[in-house]
C-alpha positions, 0 to 999 in steps of 0.5 A: 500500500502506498502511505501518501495514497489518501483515503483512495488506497489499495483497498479502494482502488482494487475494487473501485471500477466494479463498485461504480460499474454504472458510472462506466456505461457508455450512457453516462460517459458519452455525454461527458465527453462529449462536453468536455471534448467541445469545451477543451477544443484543441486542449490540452486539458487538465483533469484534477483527481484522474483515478482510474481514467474513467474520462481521460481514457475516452477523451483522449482517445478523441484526440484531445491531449490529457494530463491528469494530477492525482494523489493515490498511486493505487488508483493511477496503477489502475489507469496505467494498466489500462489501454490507451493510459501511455497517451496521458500524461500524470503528476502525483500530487494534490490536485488542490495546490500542484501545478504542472502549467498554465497553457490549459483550454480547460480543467475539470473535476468530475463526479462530486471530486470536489468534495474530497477537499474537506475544507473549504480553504482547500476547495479555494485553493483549487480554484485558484490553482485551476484557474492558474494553469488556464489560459485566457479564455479557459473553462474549469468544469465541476461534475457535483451533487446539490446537497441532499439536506432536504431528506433530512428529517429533525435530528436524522444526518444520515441518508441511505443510497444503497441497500441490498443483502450484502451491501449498505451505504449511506452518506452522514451530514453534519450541518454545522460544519458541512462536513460529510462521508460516505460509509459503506458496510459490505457483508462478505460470504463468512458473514463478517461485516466490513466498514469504510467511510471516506470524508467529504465536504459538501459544498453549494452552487452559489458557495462555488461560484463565489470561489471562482469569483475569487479566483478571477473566473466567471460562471458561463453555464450551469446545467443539471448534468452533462446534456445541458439539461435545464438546472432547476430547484428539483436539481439533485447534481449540476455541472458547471462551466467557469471562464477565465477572461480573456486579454 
């Protein structure tokens, strides 16, 4: 196990395509990458918490070059195993302060990567750091859900998302801090019980868009996922699209 893998070691990266198997379905990539391949144009593009490659791959097979920047090496080798992953250029490192550039037509965090920021010092820093490797005229793109608070119920902060036999998950919120986790509990065929939880800290659109206002960007587009479908009140998820301004 690598020590400075996060909470995205050897233990959850061995299994982390499976666990998310839908999110590998050509009807929820396609339309990623087809937005991101129409924001980035030419590229480069810069993917902040690469993973196991789920969007690189595909996005760089479009042609657009990709350099990706993350902090477990246990996820990275599984991206690297794969075919297509020599085409991709990757720093290891925390996406929130490393910088490999600043000549990006567009940077990108997907699927609530964000929050793995858990605080929101840390969450300002990665608007600044993205907004630094853009070049005039780049776009940093944000994949996150809206937060879930309205299921809570008075004195309740957990909301299930996952039950069967052999698998629970549900996600914990304290509204104070707006500090949250997914936790896991799988049952194996011995019958024994395996707990994880990851930390994450939730954060709202107009909190975002304040970030980006510090960071000298300018929200161009907000939609409720990657088809450009309307952002509404009953929106559960949003993909938003930053500019930084042109000289």
């Amino acid at each position: 196990m690598h020590e400075n893998d996060g909470y995205f070691g050897e233990t959850i990266a061995a299994t982390y395509d499976d666990s998310h198997a839908g999110r590998f379905d050509p009807t929820s990539v396609d339309p990623t990458v087809d937005l991101l391949a129409e924001l980035a144009g030419t590229g480069p593009a810069l993917e902040f918490g690469i993973g196991t490659g789920r969007i690189a791959l595909p996005l760089a097979a479009r042609g657009v070059p990709v350099h990706g920047i993350d902090l477990s090496r246990a996820m990275v080798d599984r991206l690297r195993a794969k075919q297509g992953s020599a085409a991709i250029d990757i720093t290891m490192g925390d996406f929130a302060t490393t910088r490999v550039g600043d000549h990006f037509t567009l940077a990108y965090l997907v699927f609530n990567t964000i929050n793995n920021l858990t605080t929101q010092d840390a969450q300002v820093a990665c608007f600044r750091n993205a907004a630094a490797q853009l070049r005039p005229g780049g776009r940093f793109v944000i994949e996150v859900g809206v937060p879930e608070l309205r299921l809570l119920p008075p004195g309740q902060r957990a909301v299930p998302f996952h039950i069967s036999a052999t698998r629970w998950a549900f996600d914990t919120y304290d509204v104070a801090t707006q500090a949250m986790s997914s936790n896991y509990v799988t049952v194996a065929e011995s019958g024994r019980a395996q707990h994880t939880s990851i930390p994450f800290r939730y954060v709202w659109p107009a909190e975002l868009d304040l970030m980006a206002q510090l960071a000298g960007l300018r929200l161009r587009d907000r939609w409720e996922g990657w088809s450009r479908e309307p952002f509404t009140n009953e929106s559960r998820q949003h993909v938003s699209v930053w500019e930084k301004p042109s000289i």
